[in-house]
N, CA, C and O of each residue as an XYZ file, in Angstrom:
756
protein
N    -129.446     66.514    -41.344
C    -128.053     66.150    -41.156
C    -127.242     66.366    -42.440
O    -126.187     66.999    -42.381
N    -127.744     65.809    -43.728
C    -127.046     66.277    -44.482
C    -127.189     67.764    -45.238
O    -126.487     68.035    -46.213
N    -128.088     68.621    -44.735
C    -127.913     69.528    -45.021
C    -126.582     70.373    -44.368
O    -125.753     71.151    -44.841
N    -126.834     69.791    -43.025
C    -125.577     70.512    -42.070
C    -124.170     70.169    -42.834
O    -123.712     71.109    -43.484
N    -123.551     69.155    -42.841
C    -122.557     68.671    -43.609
C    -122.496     68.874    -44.772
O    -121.561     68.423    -45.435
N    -123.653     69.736    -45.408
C    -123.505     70.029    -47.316
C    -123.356     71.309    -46.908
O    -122.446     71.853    -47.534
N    -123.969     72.137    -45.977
C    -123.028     73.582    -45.149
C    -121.876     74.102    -44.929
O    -121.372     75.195    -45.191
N    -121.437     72.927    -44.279
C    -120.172     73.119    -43.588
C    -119.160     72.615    -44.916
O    -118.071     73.124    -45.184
N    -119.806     71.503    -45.649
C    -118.182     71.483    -46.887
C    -118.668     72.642    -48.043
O    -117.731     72.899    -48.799
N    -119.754     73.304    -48.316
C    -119.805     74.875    -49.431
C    -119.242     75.728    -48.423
O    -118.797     76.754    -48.936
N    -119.089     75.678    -47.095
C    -118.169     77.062    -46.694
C    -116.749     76.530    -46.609
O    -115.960     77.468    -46.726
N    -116.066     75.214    -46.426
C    -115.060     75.544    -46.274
C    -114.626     75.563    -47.731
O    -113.630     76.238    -47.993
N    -115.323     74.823    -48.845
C    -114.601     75.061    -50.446
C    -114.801     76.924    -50.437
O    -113.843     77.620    -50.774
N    -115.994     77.494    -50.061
C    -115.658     78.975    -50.143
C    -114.981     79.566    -49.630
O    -114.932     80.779    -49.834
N    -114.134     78.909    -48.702
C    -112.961     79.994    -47.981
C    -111.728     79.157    -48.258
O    -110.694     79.607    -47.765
N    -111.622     77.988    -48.974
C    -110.238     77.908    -49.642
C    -109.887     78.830    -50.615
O    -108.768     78.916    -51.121
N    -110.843     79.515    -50.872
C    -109.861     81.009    -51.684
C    -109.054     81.832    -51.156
O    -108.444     82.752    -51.702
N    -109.042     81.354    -49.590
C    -107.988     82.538    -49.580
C    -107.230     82.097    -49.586
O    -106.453     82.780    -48.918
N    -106.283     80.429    -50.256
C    -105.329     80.030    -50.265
C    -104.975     80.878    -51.681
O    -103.936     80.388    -52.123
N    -105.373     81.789    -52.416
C    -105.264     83.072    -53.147
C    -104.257     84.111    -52.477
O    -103.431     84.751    -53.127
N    -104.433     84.201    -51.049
C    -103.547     84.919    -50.220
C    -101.951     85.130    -51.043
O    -101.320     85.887    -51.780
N    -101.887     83.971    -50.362
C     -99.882     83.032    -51.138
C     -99.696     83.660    -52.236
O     -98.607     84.161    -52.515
N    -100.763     83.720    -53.029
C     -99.964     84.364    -54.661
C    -100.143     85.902    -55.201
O     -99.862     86.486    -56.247
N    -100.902     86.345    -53.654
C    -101.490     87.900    -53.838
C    -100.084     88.567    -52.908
O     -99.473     89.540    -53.351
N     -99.745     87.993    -51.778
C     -98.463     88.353    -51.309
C     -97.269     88.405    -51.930
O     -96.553     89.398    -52.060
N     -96.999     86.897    -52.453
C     -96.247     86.612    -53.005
C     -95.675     87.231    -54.309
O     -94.486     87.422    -54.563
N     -96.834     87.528    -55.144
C     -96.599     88.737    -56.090
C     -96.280     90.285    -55.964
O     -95.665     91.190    -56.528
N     -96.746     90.131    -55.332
C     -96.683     91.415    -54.282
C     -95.076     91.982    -53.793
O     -94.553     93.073    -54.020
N     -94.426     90.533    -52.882
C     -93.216     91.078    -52.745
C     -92.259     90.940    -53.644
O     -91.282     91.685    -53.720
N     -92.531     89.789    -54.520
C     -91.526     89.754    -56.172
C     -91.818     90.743    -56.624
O     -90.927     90.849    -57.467
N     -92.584     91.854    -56.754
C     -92.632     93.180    -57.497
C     -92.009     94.209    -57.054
O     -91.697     95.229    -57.670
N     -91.658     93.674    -54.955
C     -91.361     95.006    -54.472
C     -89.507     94.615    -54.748
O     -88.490     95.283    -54.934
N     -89.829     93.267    -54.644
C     -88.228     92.962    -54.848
C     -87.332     93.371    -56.464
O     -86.117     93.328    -56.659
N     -88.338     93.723    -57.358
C     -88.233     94.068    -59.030
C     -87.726     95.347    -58.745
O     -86.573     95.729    -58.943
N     -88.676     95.994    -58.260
C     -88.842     97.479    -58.034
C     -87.463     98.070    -57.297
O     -86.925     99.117    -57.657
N     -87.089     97.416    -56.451
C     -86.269     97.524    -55.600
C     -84.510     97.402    -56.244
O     -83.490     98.014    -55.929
N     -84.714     96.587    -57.006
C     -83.627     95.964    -57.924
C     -83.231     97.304    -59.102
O     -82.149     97.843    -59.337
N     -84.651     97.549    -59.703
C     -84.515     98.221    -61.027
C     -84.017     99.806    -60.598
O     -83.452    100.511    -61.434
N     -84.306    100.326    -59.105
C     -83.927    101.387    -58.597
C     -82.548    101.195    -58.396
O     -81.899    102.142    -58.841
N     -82.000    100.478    -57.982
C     -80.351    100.190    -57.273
C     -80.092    100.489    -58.902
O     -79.558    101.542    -59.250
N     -80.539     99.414    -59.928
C     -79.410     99.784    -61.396
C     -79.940    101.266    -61.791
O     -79.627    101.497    -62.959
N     -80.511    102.144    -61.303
C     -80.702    103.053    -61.693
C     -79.629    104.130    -60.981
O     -79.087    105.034    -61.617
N     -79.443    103.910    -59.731
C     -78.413    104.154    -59.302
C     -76.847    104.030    -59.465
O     -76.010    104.904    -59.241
N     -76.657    102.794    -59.890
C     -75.797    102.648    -60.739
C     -75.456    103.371    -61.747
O     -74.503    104.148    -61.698
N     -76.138    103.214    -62.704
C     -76.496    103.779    -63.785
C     -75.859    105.441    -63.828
O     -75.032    105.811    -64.660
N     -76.387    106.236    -62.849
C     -75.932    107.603    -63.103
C     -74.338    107.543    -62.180
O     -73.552    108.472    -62.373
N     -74.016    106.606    -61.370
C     -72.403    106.911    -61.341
C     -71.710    106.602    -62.348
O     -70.632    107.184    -62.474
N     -72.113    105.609    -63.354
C     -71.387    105.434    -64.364
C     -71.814    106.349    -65.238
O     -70.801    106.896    -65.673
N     -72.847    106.850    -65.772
C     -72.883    107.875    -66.458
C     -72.387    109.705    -66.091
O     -72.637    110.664    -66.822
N     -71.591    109.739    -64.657
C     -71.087    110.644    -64.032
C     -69.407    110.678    -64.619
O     -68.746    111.649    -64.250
N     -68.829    109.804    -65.376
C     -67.500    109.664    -65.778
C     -67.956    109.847    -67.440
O     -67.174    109.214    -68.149
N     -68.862    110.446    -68.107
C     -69.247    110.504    -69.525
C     -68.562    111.792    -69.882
O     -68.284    112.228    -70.999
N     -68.364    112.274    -68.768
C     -67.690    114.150    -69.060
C     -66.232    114.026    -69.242
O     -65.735    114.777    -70.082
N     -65.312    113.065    -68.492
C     -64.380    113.239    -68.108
C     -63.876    112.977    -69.728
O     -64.035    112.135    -70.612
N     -63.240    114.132    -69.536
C     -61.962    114.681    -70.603
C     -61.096    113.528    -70.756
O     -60.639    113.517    -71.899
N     -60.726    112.640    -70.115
C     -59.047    112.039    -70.497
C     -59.652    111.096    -71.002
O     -58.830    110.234    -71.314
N     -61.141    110.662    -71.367
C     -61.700    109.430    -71.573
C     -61.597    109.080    -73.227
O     -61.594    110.143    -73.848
N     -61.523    108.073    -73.998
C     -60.814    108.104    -75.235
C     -62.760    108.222    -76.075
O     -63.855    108.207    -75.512
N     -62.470    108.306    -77.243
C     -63.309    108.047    -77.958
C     -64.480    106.543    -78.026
O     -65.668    106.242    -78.136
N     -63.223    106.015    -77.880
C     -64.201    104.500    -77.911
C     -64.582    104.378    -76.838
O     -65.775    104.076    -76.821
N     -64.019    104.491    -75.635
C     -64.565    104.241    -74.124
C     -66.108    105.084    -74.002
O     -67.201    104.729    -73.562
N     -65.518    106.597    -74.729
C     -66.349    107.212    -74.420
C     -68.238    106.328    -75.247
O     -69.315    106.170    -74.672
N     -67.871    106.014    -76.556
C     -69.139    105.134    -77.618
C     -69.060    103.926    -76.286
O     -70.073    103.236    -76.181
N     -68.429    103.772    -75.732
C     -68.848    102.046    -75.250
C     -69.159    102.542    -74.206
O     -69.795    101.601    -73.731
N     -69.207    103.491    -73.303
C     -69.958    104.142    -72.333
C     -71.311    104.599    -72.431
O     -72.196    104.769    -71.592
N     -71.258    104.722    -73.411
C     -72.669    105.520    -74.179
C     -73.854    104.475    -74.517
O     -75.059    104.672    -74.364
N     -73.057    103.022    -75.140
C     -73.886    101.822    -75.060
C     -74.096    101.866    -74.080
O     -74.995    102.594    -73.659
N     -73.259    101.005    -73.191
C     -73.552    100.063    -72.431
C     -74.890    101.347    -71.161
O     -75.560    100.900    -70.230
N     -74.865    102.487    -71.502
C     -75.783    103.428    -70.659
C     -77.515    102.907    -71.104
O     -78.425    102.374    -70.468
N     -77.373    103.340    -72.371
C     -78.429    102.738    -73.158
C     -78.839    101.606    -73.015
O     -80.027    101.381    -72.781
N     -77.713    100.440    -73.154
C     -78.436     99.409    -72.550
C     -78.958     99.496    -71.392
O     -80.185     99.562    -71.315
N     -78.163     99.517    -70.223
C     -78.454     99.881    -69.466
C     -80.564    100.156    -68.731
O     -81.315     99.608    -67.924
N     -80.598    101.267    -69.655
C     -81.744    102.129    -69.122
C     -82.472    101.231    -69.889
O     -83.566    100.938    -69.407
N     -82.123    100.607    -71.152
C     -83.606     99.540    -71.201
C     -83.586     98.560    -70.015
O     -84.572     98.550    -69.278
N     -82.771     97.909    -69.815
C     -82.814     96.569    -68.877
C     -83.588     97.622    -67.716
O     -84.790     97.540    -67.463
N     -82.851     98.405    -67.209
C     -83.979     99.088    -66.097
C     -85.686     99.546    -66.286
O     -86.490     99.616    -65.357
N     -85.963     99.816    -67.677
C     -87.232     99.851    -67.806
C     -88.113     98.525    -67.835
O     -89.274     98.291    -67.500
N     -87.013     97.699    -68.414
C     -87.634     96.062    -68.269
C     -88.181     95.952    -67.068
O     -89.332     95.674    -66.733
N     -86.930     96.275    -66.268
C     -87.156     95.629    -64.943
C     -88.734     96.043    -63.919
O     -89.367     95.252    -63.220
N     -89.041     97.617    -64.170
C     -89.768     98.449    -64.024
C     -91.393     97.734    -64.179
O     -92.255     97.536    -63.323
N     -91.367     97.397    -65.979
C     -92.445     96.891    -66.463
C     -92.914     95.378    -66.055
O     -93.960     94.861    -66.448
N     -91.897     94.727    -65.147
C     -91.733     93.246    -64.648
C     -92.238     93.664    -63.296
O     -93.016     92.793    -62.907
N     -92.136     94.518    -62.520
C     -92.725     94.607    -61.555
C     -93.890     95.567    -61.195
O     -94.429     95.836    -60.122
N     -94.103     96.019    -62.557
C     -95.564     96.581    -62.576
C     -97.151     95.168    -62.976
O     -98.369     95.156    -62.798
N     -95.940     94.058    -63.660
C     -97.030     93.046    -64.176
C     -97.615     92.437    -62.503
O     -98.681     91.976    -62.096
N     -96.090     92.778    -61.791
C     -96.551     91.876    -60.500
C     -97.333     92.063    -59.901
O     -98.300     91.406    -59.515
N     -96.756     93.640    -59.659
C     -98.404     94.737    -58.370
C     -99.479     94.269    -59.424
O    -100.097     93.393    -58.817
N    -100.074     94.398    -60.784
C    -100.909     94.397    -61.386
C    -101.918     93.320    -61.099
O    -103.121     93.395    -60.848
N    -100.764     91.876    -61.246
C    -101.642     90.813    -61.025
C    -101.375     90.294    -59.344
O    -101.565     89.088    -59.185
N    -101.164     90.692    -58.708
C    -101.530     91.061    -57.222
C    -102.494     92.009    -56.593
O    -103.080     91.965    -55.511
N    -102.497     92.744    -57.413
C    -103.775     93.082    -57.145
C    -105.467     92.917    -57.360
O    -106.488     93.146    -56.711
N    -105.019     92.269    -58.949
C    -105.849     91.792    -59.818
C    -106.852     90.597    -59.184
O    -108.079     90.559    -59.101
N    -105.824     89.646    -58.777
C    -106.099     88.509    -57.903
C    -106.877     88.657    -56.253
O    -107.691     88.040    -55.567
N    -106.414     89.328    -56.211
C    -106.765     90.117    -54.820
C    -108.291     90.521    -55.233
O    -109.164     89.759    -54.817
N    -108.746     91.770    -56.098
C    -109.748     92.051    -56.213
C    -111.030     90.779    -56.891
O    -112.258     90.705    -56.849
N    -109.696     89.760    -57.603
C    -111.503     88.500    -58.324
C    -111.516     87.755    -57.402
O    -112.538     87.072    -57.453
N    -110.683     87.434    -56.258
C    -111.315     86.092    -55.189
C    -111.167     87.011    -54.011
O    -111.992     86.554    -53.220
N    -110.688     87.873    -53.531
C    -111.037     87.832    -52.253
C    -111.963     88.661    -51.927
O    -113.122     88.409    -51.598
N    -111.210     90.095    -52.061
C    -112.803     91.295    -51.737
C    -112.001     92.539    -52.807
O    -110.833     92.593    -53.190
N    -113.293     93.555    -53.103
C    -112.894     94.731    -53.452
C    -111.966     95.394    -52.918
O    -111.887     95.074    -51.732
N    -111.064     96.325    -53.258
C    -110.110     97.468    -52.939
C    -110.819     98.545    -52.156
O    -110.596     99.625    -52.702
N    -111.587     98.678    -51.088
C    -112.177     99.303    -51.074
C    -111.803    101.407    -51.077
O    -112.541    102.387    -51.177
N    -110.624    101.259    -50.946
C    -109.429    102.820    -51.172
C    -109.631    102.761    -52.718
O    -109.879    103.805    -53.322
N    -109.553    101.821    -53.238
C    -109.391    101.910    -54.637
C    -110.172    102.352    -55.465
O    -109.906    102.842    -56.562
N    -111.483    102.151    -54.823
C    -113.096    102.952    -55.415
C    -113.290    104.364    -55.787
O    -113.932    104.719    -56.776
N    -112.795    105.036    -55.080
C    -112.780    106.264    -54.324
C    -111.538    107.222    -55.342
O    -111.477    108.375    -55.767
N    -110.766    106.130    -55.405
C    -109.187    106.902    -56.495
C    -109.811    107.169    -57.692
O    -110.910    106.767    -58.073
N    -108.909    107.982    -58.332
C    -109.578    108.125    -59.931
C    -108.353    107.285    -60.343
O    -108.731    106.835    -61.425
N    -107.078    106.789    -60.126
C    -106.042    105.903    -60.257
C    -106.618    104.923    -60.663
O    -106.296    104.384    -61.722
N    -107.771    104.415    -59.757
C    -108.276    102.802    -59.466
C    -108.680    102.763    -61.139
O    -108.162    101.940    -61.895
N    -109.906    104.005    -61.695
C    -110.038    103.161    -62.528
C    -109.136    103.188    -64.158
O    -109.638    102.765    -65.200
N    -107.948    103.692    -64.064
C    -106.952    103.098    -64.807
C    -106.446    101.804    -64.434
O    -106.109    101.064    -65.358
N    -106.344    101.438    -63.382
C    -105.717    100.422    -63.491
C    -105.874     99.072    -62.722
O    -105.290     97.993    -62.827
N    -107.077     99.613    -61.746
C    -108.381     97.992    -61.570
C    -109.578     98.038    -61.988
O    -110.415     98.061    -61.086
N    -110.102     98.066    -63.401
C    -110.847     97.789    -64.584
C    -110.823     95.964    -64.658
O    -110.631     95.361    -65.714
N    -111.047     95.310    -63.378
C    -110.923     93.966    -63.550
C    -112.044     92.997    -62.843
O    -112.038     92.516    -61.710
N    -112.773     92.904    -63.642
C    -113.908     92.374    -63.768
C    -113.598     90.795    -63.272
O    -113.853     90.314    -62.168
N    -112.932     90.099    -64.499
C    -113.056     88.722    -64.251
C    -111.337     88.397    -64.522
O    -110.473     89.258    -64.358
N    -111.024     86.830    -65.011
C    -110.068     86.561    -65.357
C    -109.745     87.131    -66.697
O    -108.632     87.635    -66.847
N    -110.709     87.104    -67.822
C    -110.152     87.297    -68.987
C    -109.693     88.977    -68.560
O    -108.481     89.132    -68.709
N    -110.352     90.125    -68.112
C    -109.533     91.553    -67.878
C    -108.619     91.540    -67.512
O    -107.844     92.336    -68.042
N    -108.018     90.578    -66.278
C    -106.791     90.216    -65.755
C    -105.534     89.853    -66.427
O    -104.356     90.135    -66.208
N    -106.385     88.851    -67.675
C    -105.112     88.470    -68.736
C    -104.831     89.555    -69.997
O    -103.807     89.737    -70.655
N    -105.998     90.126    -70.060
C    -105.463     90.988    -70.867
C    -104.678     92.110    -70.552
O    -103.947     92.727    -71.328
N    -104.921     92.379    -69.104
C    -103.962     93.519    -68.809
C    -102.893     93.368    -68.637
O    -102.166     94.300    -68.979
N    -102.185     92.020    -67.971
C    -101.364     91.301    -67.704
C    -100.518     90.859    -69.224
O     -99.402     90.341    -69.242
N    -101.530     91.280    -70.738
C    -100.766     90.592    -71.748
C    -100.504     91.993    -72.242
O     -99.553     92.012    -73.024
N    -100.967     92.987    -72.062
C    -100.374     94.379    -72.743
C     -99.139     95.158    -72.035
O     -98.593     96.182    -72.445
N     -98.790     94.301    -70.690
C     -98.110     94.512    -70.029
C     -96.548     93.612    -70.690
O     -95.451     94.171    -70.686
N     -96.694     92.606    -71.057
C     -95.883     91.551    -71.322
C     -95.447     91.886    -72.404
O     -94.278     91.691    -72.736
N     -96.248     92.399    -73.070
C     -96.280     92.691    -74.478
C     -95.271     93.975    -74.459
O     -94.282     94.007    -75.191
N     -95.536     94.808    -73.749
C     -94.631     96.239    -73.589
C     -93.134     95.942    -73.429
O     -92.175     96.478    -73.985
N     -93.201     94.452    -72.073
C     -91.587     93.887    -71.752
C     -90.689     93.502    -73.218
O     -89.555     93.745    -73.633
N     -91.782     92.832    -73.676
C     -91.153     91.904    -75.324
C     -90.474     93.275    -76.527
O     -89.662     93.111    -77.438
N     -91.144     94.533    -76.106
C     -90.723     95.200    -76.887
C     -89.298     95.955    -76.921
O     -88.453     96.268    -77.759
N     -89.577     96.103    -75.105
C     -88.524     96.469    -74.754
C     -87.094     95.124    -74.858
O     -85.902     95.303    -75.107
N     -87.740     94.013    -74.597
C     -86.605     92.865    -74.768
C     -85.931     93.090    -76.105
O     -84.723     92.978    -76.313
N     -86.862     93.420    -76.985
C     -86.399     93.403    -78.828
C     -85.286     94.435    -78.999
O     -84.192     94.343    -79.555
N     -85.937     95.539    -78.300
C     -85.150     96.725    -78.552
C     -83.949     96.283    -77.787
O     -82.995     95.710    -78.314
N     -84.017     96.509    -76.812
C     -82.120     95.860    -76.088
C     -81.595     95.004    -76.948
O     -80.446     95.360    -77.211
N     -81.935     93.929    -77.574
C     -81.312     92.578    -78.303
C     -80.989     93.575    -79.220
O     -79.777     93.533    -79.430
N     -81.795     94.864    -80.156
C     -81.546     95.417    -81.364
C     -80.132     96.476    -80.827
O     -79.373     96.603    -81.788
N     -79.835     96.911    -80.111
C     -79.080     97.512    -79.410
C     -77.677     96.760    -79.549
O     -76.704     97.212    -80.152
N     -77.736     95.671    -78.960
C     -76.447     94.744    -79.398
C     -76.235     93.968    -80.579
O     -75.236     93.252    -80.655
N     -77.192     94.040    -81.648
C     -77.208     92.782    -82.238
C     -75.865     93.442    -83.916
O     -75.613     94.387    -84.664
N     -75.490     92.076    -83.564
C     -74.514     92.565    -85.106
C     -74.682     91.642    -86.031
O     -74.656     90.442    -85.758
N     -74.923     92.227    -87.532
C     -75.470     92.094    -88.089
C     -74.103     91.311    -89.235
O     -73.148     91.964    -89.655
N     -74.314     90.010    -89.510
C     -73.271     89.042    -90.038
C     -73.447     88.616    -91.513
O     -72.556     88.472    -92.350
N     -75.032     88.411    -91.688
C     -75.252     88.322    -93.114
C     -77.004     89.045    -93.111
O     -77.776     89.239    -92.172
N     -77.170     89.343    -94.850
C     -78.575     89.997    -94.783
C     -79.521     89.151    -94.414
O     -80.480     89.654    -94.999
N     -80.007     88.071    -93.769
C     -80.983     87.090    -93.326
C     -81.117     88.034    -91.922
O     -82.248     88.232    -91.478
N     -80.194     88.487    -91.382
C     -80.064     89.250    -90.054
C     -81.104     90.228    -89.919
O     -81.890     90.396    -88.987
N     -80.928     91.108    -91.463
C     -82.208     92.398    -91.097
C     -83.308     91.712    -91.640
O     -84.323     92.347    -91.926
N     -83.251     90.685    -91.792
C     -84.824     89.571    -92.917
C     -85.403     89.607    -91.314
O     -86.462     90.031    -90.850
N     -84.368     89.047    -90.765
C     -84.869     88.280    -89.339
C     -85.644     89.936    -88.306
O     -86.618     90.102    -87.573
N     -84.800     90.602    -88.700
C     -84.469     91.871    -87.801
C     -86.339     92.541    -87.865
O     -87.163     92.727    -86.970
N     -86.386     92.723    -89.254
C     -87.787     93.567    -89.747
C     -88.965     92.777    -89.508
O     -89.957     93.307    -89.008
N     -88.949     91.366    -89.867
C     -89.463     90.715    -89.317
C     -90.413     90.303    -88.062
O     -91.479     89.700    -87.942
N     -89.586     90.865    -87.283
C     -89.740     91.165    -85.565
C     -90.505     92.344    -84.965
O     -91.278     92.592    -84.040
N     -89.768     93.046    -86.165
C     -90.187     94.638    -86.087
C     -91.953     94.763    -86.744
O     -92.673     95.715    -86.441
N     -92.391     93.677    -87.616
C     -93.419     93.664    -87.894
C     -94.424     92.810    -87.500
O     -95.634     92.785    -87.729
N     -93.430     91.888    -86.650
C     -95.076     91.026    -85.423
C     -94.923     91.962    -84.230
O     -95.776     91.828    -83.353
N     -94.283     92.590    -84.106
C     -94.613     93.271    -83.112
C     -95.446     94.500    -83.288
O     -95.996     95.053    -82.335
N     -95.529     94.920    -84.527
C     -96.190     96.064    -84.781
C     -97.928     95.311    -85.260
O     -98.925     95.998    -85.480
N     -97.883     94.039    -85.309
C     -98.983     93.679    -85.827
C     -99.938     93.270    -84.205
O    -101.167     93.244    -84.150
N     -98.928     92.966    -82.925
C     -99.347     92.475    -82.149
C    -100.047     93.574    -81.313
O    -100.939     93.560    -80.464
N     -99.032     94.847    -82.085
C     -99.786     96.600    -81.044
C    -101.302     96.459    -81.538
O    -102.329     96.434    -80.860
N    -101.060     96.340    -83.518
C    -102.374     96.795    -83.924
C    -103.199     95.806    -83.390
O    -103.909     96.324    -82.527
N    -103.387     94.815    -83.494
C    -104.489     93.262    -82.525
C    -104.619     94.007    -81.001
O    -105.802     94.291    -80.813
N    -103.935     94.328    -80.091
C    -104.087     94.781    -78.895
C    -105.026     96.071    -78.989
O    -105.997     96.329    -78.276
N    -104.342     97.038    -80.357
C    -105.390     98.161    -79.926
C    -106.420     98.013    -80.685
O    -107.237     98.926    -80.560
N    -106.796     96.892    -81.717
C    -107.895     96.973    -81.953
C    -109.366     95.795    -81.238
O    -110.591     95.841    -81.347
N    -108.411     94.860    -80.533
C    -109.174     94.520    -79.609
C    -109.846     95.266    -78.428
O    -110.898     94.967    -77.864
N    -108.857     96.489    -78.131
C    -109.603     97.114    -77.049
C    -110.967     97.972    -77.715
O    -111.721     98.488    -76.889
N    -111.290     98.131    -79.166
C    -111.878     98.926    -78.801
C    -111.691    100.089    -79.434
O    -112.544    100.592    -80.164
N    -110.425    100.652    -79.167
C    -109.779    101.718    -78.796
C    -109.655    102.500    -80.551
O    -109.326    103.686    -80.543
N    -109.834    102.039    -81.536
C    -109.367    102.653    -82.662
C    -110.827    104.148    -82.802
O    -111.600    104.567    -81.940
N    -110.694    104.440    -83.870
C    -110.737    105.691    -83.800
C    -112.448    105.496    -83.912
O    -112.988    106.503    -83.454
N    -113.448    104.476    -84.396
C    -114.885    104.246    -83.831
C    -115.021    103.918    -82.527
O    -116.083    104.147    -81.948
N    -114.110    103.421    -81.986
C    -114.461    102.915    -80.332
C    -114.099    104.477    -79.614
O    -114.916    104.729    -78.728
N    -113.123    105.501    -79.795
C    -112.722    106.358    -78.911
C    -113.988    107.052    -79.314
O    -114.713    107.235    -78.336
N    -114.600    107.599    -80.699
C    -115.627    108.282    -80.924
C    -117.032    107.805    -80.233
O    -117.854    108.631    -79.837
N    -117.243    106.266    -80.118
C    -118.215    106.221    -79.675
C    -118.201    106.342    -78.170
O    -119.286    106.421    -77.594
N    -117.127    106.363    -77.509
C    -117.084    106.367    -75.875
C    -116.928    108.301    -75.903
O    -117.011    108.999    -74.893
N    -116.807    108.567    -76.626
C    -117.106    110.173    -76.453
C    -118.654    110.429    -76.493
O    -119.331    110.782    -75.528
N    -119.126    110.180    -77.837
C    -120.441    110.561    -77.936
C    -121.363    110.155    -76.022
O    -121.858    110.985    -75.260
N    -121.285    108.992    -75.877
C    -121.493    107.796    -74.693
C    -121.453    109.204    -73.176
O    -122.264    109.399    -72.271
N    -120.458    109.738    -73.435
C    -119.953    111.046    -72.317
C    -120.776    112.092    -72.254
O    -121.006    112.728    -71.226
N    -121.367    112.362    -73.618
C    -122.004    113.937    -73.806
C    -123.537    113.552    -73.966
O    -124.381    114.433    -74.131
């Protein structure tokens, strides 16, 4: 008897994972809804950059056209890289609790970009992803930012150098520096 009842509660704790579902969908359509978004300002984007020719347009309109384009195309790459984190970790999630991709095996796509073993692969892919947004966030802020006293470029370079410290930690955690690419060559031949 109590084996039956120690049965029946290890299967239903094993199939409350698919209350995993909710956040594999759910991510899923916040990405399609990102995706969806970052295309419309892209659209945007080239009608307003369709009046960049016009002759009667003054000088400054024409520089403040030219920003606000630039800005522009970062916020749209933001947007891009915000809904690539989503599919990522929708899928991610998808492949550690519920089942394999099984289309995904078969892709040579898959293994760029479901290489996801456990949670920690998940967060790290999910943090080189975040990490790409932050850069792009910096750069837009650097785009507008005006500069009032020299603490500004203290602050400015600053930024410019945790972020360059956070590439080198990312790529040398993977691996990836110039003993890890050599030894995954040798590893090939």
């Amino acid at each position: 008897m109590i084996k039956f009842f120690e049965g029946l509660f290890e299967g239903a704790l094993w199939n409350s994972r698919f209350v995993i579902l909710t956040a594999v969908v759910g991510s899923l359509l916040a990405g399609f809804a990102i995706f969806y978004m970052a295309t419309v300002d892209v659209f945007i984007l080239f009608q307003h950059a369709m009046h960049y020719a016009d002759t009667s347009m003054t000088e400054e309109a024409r520089k403040a056209l030219h920003d606000s384009t630039v800005s522009h195309i970062v916020e749209v790459v933001d947007g891009y890289l915000l809904a690539t984190v989503m599919l990522i970790f929708s899928l991610g999630l998808y492949e550690l609790f519920i089942s394999d991709i099984n289309q995904a095996h078969g892709s040579k796509a898959s293994s760029k970009i479901l290489v996801i073993n456990n949670l920690d692969d998940l967060k790290s892919r999910l943090a080189k992803v975040i990490l790409m947004i932050m850069i792009v966030t910096l750069f837009e802020e650097a785009l507008n930012m005006h500069i009032a006293a020299p603490i500004d470029l203290v602050y400015f370079g600053a930024a410019i150098a945790l972020i360059a410290l956070a590439l080198y930690w990312t790529h040398a955690a993977d691996g990836s520096g110039h003993g890890g690419k050599e030894s995954t060559e040798e590893e090939r031949h």
